[in-house]
TILOLUM-331369 format. One line per 4 residues: for each residue x, y, z of C-alpha. Coordinates in steps of 0.1 Angstrom, whole numbers, padded with zeros to 4 digits. Example, Ala and Ser with C-alpha at 12.3 -4.5 7.8 and 13.67 -1.06 7.14 Angstrom:
% residues 2
0123:-0045:0078 ~ 0137:-0011:0071
% end
This chain:
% residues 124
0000:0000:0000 ~ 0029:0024:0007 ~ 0044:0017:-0026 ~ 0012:0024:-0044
0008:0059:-0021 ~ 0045:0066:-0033 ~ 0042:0058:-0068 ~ 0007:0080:-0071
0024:0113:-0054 ~ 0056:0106:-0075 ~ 0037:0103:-0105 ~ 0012:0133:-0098
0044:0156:-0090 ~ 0059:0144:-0126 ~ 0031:0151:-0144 ~ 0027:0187:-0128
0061:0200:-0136 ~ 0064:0209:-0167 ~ 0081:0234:-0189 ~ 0061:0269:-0188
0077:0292:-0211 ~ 0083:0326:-0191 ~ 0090:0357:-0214 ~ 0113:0381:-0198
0121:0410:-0221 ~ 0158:0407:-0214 ~ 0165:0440:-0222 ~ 0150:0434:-0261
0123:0469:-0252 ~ 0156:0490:-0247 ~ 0170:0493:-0282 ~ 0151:0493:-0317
0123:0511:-0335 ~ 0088:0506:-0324 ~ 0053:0518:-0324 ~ 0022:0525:-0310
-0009:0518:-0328 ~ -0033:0547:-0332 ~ -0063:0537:-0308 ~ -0080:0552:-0277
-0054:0574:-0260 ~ -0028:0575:-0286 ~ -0025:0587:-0323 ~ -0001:0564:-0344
0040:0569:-0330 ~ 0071:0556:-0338 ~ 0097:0554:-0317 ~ 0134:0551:-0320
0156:0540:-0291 ~ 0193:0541:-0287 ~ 0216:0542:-0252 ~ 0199:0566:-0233
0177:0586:-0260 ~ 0141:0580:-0271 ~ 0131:0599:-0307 ~ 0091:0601:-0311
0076:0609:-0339 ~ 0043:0619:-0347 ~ 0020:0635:-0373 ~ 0044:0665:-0379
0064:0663:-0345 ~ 0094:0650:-0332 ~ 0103:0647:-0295 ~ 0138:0639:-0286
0134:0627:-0249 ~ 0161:0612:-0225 ~ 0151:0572:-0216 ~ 0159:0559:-0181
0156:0525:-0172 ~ 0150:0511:-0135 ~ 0150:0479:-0145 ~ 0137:0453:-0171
0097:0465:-0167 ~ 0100:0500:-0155 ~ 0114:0532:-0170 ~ 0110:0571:-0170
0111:0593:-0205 ~ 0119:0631:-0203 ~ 0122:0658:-0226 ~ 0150:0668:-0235
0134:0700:-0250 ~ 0103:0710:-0234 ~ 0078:0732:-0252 ~ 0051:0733:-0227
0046:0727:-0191 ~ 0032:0696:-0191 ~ 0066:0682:-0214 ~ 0086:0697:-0181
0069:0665:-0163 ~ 0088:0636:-0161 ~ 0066:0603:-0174 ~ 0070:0571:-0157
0067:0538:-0175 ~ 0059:0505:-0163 ~ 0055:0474:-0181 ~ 0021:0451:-0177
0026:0425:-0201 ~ 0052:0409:-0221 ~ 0043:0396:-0256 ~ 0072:0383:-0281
0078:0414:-0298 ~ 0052:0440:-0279 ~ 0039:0451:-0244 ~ 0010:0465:-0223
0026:0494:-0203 ~ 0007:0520:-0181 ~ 0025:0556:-0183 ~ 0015:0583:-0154
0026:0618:-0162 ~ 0046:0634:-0134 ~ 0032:0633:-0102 ~ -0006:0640:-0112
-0033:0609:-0111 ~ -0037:0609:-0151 ~ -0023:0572:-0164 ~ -0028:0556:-0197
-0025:0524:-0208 ~ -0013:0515:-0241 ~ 0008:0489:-0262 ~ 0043:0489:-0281
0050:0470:-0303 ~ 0088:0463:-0319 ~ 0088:0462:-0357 ~ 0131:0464:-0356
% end
């Protein structure tokens, strides 16, 4: 009888572990170009990252903005050149949701309670 008990809990511990891929975004977000679909909160952007700089571009703007990075799932953008004083306002990223080539942030402006949510997606 305690072999059978054994051989069930051994058996049910065998099948349970298995193999769940985990996508961490290993630092993949931090260089490239990307965008952000035009939808709800956002009109279409693309975005070009290098070292510490992020270049946005949209409709007939660009924004050069400075790109720090906490960690994996969490940075802040500033501008370098503000033109109003809601740019002066540092925004601060964090990542929901890791995809293969795209993910769910939430981005709260300065120190105010307005957050959006969005998605970015890498096309380089």
């Amino acid at each position: 009888m305690r072999k059978l008990l054994f051989l069930v809990v051994f058996i049910s511990i065998a099948v349970s572990c298995k193999d769940v891929p985990v996508i961490d975004n290993n630092n993949i977000f931090k260089t490239g170009v990307f965008e952000i679909p035009a939808g709800k909160n956002f009109v279409k952007e693309t975005i070009i990252r290098k070292d510490s700089i992020q270049i946005s571009k949209y409709e007939d703007h660009i924004d050069t903005l400075s790109i720090k990075w906490k960690n994996n799932f969490f940075y802040t953008l500033k501008y370098i050149n503000p033109k109003n004083e809601i740019q002066k306002d540092p925004m601060f990223v964090q990542i929901n949701k890791v995809y293969e080539n795209s993910y769910d942030f939430t981005v709260k402006i300065g120190f105010s309670n307005f957050s959006t949510k969005g998605t970015i997606h890498k096309v380089k």
